[in-house]
N, C-alpha and C positions, 0 to 999 in steps of 0.2 A: 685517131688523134687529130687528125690535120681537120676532116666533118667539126670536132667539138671548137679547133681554132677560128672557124672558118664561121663557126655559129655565135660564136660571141664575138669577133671585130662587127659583125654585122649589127648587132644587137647595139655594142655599144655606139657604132657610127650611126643608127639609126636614133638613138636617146640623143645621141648631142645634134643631130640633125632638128630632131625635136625641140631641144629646149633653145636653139637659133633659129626657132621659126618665132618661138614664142619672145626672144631681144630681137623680133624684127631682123634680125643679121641675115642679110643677101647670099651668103655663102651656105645657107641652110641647105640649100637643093642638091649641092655636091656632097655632103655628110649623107644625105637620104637616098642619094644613086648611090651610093657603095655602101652602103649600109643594104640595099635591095638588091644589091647584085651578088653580095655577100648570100643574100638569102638564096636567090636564086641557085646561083654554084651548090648550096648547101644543101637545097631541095632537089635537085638532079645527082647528087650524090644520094640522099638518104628515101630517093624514091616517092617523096612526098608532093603530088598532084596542087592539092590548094594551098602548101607553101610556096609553091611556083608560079601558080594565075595570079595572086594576090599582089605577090614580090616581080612580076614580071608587067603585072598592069601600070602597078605604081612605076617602075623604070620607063616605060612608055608616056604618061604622064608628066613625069618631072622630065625625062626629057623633052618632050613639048613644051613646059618650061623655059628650060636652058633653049632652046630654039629658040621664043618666042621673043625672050628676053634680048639673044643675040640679035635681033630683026632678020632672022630668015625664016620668020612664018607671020 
């Protein structure tokens, strides 16, 4: 039960991460880190390899992002 809760806050944080990329809104990158981290957790529970590089690349990514944005990179 907790893997199906865990699968859809992800799913749904990653849709609205989504559609606040596309109104330009600056807070998209935090909706899309937990929306991938969400995946992430969900792929080391359900064993699943390319839901994990995929959801783990993109958290690497947006957080270079959120870095780059704060000026410490």
């Amino acid at each position: 039960m907790f893997s199906l809760i865990i699968e859809w806050i992800g799913t749904i944080l990653t849709l609205v991460g989504a559609v606040l990329t596309s109104l330009r809104n600056e807070s998209n990158i935090y909706f899309l880190n937990l929306g991938s981290f969400c995946w992430v957790v969900w792929s080391i529970l359900n064993r699943r390899l390319s839901i994990f590089l995929v959801n783990f690349g993109l958290l690497l990514i947006y957080f270079y992002g959120i870095m780059r944005e704060s000026g410490y990179v």
